[in-house]
C-alpha positions as CSV (number, residue, x, y, z in Angstrom):
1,X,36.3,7.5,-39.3
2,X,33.1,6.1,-40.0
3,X,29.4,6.3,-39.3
4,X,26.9,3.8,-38.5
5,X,23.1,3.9,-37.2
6,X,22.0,2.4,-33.8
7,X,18.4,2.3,-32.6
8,X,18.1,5.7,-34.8
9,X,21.2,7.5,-33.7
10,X,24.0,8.2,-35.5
11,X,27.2,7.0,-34.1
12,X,30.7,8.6,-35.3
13,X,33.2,6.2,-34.8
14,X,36.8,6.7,-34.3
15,X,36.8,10.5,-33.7
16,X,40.2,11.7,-32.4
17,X,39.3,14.5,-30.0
18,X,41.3,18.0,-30.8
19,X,40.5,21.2,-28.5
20,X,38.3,22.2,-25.7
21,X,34.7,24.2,-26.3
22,X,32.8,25.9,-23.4
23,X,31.2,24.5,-20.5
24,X,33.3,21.3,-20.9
25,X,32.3,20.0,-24.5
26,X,35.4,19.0,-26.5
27,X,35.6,19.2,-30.7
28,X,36.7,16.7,-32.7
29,X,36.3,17.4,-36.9
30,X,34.3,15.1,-39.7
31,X,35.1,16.2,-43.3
32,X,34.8,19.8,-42.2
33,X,31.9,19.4,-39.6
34,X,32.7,20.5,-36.2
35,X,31.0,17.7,-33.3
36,X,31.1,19.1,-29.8
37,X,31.6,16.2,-27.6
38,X,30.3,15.2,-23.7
39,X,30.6,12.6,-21.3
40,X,34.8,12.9,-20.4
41,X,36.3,12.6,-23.2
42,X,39.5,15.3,-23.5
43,X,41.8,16.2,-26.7
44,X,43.4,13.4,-27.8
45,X,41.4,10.9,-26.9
46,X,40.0,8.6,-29.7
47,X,35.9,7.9,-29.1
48,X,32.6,7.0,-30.8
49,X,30.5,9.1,-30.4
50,X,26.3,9.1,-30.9
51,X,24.7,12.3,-31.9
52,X,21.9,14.0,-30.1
53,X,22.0,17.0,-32.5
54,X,22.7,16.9,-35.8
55,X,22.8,19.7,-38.1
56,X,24.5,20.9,-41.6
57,X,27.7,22.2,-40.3
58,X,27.5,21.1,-36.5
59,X,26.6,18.2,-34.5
60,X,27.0,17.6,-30.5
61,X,27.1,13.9,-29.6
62,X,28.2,12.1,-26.3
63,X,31.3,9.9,-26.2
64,X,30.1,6.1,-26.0
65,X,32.9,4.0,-26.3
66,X,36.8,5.1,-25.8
67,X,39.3,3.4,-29.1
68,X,42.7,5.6,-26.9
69,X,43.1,7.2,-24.3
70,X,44.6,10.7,-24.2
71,X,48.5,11.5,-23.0
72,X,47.6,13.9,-21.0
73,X,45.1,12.1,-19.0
74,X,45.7,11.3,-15.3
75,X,44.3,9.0,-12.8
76,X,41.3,10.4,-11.0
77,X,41.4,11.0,-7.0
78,X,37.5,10.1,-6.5
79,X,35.8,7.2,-6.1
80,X,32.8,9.2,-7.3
81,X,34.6,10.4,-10.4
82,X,32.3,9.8,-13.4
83,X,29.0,9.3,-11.3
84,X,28.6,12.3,-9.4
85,X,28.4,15.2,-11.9
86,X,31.1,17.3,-10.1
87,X,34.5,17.8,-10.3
88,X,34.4,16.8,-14.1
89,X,38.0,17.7,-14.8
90,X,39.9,15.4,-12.6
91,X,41.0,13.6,-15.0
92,X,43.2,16.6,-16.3
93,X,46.6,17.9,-14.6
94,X,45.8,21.3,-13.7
95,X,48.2,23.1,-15.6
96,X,46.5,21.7,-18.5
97,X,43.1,22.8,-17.1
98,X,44.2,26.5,-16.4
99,X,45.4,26.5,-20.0
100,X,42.1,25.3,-21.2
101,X,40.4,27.9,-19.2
102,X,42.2,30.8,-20.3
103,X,41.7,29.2,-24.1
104,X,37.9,29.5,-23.2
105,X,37.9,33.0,-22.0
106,X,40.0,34.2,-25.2
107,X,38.0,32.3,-27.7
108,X,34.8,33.2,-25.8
109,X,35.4,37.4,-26.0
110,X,36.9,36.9,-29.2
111,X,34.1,34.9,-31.5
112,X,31.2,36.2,-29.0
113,X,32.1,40.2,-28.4
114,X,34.1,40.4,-32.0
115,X,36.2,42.8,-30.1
116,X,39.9,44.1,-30.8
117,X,41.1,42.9,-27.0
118,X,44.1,43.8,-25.2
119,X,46.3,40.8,-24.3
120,X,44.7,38.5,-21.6
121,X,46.8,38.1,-18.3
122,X,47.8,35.0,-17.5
123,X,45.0,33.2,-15.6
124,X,45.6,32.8,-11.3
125,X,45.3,29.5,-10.5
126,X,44.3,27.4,-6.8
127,X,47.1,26.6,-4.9
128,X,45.3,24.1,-3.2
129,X,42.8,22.0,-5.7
130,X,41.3,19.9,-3.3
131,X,39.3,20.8,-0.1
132,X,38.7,24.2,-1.2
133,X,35.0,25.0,-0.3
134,X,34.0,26.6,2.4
135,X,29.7,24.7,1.8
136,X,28.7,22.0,0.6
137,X,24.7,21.2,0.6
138,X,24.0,17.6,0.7
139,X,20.5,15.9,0.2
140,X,18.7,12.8,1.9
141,X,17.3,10.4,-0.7
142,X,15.3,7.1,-0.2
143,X,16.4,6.5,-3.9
144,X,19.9,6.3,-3.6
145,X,21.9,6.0,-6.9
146,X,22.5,1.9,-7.6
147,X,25.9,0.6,-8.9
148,X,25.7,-2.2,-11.4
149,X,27.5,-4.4,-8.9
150,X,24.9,-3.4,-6.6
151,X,22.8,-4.2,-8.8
152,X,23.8,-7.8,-9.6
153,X,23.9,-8.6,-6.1
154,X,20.8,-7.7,-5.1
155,X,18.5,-6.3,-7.9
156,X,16.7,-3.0,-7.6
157,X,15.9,-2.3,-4.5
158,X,15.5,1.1,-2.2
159,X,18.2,2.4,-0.4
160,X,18.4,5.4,1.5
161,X,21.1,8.0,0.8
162,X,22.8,11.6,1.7
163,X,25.2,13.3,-0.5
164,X,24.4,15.2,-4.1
165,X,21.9,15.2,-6.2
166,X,22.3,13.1,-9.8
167,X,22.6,15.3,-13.2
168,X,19.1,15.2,-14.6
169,X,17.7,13.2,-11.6
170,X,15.7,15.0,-9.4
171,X,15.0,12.1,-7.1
172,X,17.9,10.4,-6.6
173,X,21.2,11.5,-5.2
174,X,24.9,9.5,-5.0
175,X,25.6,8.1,-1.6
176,X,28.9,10.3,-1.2
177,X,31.2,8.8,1.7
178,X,34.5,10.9,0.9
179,X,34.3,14.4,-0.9
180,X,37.6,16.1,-1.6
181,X,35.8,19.5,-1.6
182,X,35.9,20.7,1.6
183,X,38.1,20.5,4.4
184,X,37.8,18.1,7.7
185,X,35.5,17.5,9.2
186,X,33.1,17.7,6.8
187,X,33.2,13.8,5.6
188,X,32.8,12.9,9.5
189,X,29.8,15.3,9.8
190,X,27.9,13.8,6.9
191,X,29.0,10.2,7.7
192,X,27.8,10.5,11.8
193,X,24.5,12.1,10.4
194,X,24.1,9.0,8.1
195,X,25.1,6.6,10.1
196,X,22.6,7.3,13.1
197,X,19.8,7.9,11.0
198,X,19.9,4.7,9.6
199,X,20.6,3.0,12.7
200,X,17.5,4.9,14.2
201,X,15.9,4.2,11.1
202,X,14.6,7.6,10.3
203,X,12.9,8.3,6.9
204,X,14.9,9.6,4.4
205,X,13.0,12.2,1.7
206,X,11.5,10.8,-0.9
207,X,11.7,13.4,-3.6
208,X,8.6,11.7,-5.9
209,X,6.0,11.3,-3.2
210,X,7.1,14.0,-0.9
211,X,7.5,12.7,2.1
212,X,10.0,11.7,4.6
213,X,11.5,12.9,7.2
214,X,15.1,13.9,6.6
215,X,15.9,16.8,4.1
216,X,19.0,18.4,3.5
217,X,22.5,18.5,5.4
218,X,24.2,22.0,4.6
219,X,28.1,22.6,5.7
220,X,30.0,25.4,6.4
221,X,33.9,25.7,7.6
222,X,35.8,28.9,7.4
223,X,39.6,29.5,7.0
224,X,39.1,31.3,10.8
225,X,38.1,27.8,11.9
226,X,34.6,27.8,12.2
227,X,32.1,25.1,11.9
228,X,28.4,25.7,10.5
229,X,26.0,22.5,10.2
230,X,22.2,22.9,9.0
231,X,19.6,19.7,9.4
232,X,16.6,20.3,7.0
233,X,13.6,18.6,8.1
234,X,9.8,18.2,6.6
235,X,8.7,18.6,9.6
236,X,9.4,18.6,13.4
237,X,10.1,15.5,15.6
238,X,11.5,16.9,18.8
239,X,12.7,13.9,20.9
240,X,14.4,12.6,17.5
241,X,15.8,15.9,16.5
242,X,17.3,16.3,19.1
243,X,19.0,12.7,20.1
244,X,20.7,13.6,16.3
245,X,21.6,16.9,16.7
246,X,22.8,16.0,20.5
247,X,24.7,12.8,18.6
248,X,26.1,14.8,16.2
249,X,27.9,17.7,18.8
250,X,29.0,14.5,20.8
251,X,30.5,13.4,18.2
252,X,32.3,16.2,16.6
253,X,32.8,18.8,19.0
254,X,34.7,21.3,16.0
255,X,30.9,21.9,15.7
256,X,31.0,25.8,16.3
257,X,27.3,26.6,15.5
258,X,24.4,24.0,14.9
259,X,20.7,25.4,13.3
260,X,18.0,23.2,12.5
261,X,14.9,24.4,9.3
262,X,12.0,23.0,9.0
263,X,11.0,22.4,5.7
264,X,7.6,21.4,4.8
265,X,7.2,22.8,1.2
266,X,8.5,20.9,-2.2
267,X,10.9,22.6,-3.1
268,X,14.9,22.8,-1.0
269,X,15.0,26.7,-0.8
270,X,15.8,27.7,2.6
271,X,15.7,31.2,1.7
272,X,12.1,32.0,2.9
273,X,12.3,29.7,6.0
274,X,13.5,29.9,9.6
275,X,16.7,29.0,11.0
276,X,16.5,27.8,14.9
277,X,19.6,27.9,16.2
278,X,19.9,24.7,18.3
279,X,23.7,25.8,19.5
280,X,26.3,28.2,19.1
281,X,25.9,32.1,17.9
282,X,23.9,30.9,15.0
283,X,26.8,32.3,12.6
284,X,29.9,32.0,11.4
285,X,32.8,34.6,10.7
286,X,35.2,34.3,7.7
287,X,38.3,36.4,6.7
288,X,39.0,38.2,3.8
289,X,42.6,39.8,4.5
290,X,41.9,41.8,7.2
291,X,38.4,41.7,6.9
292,X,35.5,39.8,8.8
293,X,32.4,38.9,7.2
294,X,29.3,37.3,9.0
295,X,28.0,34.2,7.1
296,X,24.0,33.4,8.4
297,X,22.5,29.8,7.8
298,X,21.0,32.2,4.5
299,X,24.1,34.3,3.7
300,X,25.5,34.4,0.2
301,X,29.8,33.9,0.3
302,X,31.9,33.3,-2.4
303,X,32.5,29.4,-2.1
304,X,36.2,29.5,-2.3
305,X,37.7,32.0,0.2
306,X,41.5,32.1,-0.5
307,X,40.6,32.7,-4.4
308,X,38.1,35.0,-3.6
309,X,41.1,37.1,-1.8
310,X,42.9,36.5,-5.6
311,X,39.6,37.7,-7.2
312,X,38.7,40.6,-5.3
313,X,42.8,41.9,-5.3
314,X,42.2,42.1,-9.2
315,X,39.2,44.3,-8.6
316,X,41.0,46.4,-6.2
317,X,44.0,46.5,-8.4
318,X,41.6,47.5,-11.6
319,X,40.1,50.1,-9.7
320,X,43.1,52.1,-9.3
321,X,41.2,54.1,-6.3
322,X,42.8,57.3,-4.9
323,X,40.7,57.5,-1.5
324,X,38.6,60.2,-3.5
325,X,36.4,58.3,-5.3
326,X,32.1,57.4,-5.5
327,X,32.1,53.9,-5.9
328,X,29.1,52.0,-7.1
329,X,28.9,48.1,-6.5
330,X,26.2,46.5,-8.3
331,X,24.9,42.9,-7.9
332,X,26.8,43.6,-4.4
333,X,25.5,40.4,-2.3
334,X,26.8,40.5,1.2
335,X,29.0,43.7,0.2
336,X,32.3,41.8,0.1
337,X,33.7,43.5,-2.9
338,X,32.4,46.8,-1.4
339,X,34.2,46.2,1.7
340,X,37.1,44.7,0.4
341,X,37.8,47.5,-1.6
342,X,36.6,50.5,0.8
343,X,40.7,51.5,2.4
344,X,40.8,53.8,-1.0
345,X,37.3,54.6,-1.5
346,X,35.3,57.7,-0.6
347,X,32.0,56.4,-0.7
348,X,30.8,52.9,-1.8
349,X,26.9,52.5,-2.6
350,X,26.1,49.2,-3.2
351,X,22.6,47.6,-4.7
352,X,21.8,43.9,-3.9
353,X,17.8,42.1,-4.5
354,X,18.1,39.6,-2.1
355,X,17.0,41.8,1.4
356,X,18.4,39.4,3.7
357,X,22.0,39.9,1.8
358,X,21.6,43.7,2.0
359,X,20.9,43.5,6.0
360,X,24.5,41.3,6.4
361,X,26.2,43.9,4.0
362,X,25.2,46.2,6.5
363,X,26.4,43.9,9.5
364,X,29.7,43.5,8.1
365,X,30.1,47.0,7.1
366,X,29.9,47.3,11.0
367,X,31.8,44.6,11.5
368,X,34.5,46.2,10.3
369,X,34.2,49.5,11.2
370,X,33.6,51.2,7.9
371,X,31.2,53.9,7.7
372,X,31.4,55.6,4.5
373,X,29.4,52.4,3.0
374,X,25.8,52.3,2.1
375,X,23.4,49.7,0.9
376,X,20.5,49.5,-1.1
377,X,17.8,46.7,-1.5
378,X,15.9,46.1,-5.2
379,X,16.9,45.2,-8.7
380,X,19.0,46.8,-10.1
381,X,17.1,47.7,-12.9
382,X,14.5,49.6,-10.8
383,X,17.1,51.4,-8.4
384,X,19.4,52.6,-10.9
385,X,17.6,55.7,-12.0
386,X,19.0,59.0,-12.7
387,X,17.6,60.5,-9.8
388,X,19.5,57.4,-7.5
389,X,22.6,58.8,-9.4
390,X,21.9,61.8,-8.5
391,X,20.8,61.6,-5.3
392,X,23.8,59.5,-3.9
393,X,26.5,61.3,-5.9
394,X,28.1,60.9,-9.3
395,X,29.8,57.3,-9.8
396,X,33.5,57.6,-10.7
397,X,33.7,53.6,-11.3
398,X,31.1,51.0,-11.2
399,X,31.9,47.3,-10.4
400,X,29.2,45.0,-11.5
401,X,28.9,41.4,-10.7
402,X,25.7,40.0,-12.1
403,X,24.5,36.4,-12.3
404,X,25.6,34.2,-14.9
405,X,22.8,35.4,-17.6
406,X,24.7,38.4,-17.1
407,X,23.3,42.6,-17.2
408,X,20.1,43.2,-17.7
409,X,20.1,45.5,-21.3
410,X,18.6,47.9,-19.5
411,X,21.6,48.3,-16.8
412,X,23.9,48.0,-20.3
413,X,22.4,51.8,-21.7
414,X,21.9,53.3,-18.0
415,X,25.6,52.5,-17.5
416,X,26.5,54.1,-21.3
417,X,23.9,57.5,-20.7
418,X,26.1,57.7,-16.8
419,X,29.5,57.7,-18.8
420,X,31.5,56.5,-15.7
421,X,34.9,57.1,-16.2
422,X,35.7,53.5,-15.2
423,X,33.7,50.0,-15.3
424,X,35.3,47.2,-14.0
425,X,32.8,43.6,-14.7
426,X,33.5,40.6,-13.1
427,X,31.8,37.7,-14.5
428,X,31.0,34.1,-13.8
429,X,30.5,33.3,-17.2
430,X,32.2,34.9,-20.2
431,X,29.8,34.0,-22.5
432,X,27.3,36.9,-21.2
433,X,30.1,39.1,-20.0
434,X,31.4,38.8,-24.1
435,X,27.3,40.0,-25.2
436,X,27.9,42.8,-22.3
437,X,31.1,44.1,-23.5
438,X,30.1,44.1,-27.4
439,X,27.7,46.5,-25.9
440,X,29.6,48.6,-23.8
441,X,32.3,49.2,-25.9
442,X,30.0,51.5,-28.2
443,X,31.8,54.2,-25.3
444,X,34.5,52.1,-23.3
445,X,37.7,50.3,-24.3
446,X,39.0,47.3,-22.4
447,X,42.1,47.6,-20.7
448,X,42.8,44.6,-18.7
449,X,41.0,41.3,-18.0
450,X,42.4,38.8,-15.8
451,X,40.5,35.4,-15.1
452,X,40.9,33.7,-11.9
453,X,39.9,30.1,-11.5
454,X,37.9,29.7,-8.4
455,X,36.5,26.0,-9.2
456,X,39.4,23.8,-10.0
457,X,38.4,20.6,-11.6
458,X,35.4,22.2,-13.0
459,X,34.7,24.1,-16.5
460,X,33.8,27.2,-14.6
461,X,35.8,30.3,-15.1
462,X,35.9,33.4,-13.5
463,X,36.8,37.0,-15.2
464,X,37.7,40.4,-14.4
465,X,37.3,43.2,-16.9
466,X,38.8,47.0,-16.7
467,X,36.7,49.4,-18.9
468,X,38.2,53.0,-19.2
469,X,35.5,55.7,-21.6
């Protein structure tokens, strides 16, 4: 292995690739020094790499030119593999991407929390890998990513797009024409939507200047069967909205429920807009077991639904309920775990920020008949007092599922001066949860953790932790 300079980067050359780090990097070893690796490579594969970062005992670098190929490599399913940003692990088999996942969340709890751990369970996999999500936003570009063949033909030029947005590119998104995320008919929805808006020759956004008539395409299919399609425009056109959206339901009549938003502002957020429902209920159901859950054009849903069953049966398993106990469900979103859970509860009091989550919590708690359920709007931080405690009854386990910066310290010592007899933290990142259990093991003791992979083909890891005082 040597090192050369280019243009005032350093460039490793010949550095055979050896493990996986988090969030995707990979580690390969120069006398001693550890490099942390992007852009595809995986262990065993022989690169150059040329450094971004360089410091005394570690350096991260991005791969630049491939010497061998890896063993364990396979041949990705995408056309977009490489370009889009998503799905970066395709070229793994999945066992070996479950076993790089479950390396992650070990390493991560171990050098992070410096805990004495019980054995980690063997991580649940997907058993399907591919069409998987139940949404998918797209986004309308007039700057459509340019391929170098494209580019040889016919030089820079504008060209209008819809599908996802470019890592690091605000303005530009890849043309997607098949996506093996989410199930039929997804592809055909986007595709009809494209195609007639070019042949109508509406504007597409334009992301720089701020103008442009189409926004964003959101898609929604449930396991029940259900079909949810959003149009985001800047601003409203009613004799073309509607020969799309009427084109579109022509076209694909599995449409269950069509909305349209208007969006004039600069930023994509939809959650302080309007929905018009254009046809259908304006909402879709989804099924959790035996359980229904409203999804709005706004509502917050796990993305994969049959994993989600796999994640939230590790909760209920954790929790070990009787049917006597207080239940506290923090972070609680749309109360699925709440719900999920409630059979062996007594009382479940859950806390979310977002109001409009809190008002569907409360709609599928109806849903599904359950009474004993309760829900509560604010940060945590400000509703979790000792009077709130008190008030709604002593917590005899607390299942928090914060964001991916994790608790706020402030939720960490209200949790330790409660003593709960049980905590059981699932997490979206281990990297946080690992800061959160050093924490909370000044009183608790982990039991069990169990990570289930909810994103296959992705770096992303799910984990459930048991806590016992």
């Amino acid at each position: 292995m040597a090192a050369k300079r280019k243009k005032n980067n350093i460039i490793l050359e010949k550095l055979l690739v050896t493990d996986y780090a988090a969030e995707g990097k990979c580690i390969a070893k120069l006398d001693g020094k550890i490099i942390f690796i992007e852009g595809g490579a995986v262990p065993g594969d022989i690169v150059d790499a040329r450094l971004h970062k360089n410091k005394k005992d570690w350096a991260e670098g991005r791969a630049v030119f491939f010497h061998e190929y890896s063993k364990d490599r396979v041949q990705p399913f995408c056309e977009h593999f490489g370009t889009c940003g998503g799905c970066q692990w395709q070229m793994l088999p999945y066992e070996k991407q479950l076993s790089y996942k479950q390396q992650q969340v070990t390493d991560t709890l171990h050098h992070i929390g410096k805990l004495e751990l019980p054995e980690i369970n063997p991580i649940i996999g997907a058993d399907e890998t591919k069409f998987y999500r139940n949404k998918l936003e797209f986004t309308f570009s007039n700057r459509s990513y340019l391929s170098e063949e494209e580019i040889k033909e016919k030089g820079l030029y504008p060209k209008d797009g819809l599908g996802f947005h470019l890592p690091k590119l605000f303005d530009k998104v890849l043309d997607i024409h098949t996506c093996y995320l989410q199930a039929a008919p997804s592809n055909k929805i986007r595709n009809t939507v494209r195609e007639f808006a070019l042949k109508k020759g509406y504007s597409f956004y334009d992301h720089r200047a701020q103008k442009g008539w189409l926004r964003n395409l959101i898609i929604r299919i449930t396991t029940t069967g259900e079909v949810m399609v959003i149009l985001c425009i800047h601003h409203e056109d009613e004799p073309e909205r509607k020969a799309l959206l009427d084109h579109l339901l022509d076209e694909i009549p599995e449409i269950t429920t069509l909305l349209y938003i208007i969006n004039p502002k600069k930023n994509d957020s939809i959650a302080d807009l309007h929905p018009e429902i254009y046809h259908g209920k304006g909402y879709i159901l989804e099924k959790l077991e035996k359980y229904l859950f409203k999804i709005g054009p706004q509502s917050f849903f796990q993305t994969n639904t049959r994993q989600a069953e796999k994640l939230y049966n590790v909760v209920r398993t954790f929790a070990g309920l009787t049917g006597k106990e207080t239940v506290y469900d923090l972070y609680c979103g749309t109360g699925s775990i709440g719900i999920f859970i409630s059979e062996n509860a007594e009382k479940i009091i859950g806390v979310e920020q977002i109001a409009e989550a809190v008002k569907h919590a409360e709609e599928n708690a109806k849903l599904n008949h359950i009474e004993h359920a309760k829900f509560f709007e604010g940060d945590v931080i400000d509703i979790c007092t000792g009077d709130f405690f008190a008030q709604q009854g002593r917590a005899d386990l607390v299942i928090t599922d914060p964001p991916r910066g994790g608790m706020h310290d402030k939720l960490v010592t209200k949790l330790l001066e409660m003593e709960v007899p049980k905590i059981v933290y699932v997490s979206c990142n281990p990297a946080t949860q690992a800061r959160d259990l050093m924490k909370l093991c000044e009183k608790y003791e982990v039991k069990k953790m169990q990570p289930v992979d909810l994103f296959p083909h992705t770096q992303h890891i799910e984990n459930v932790v048991l806590l016992e005082k």
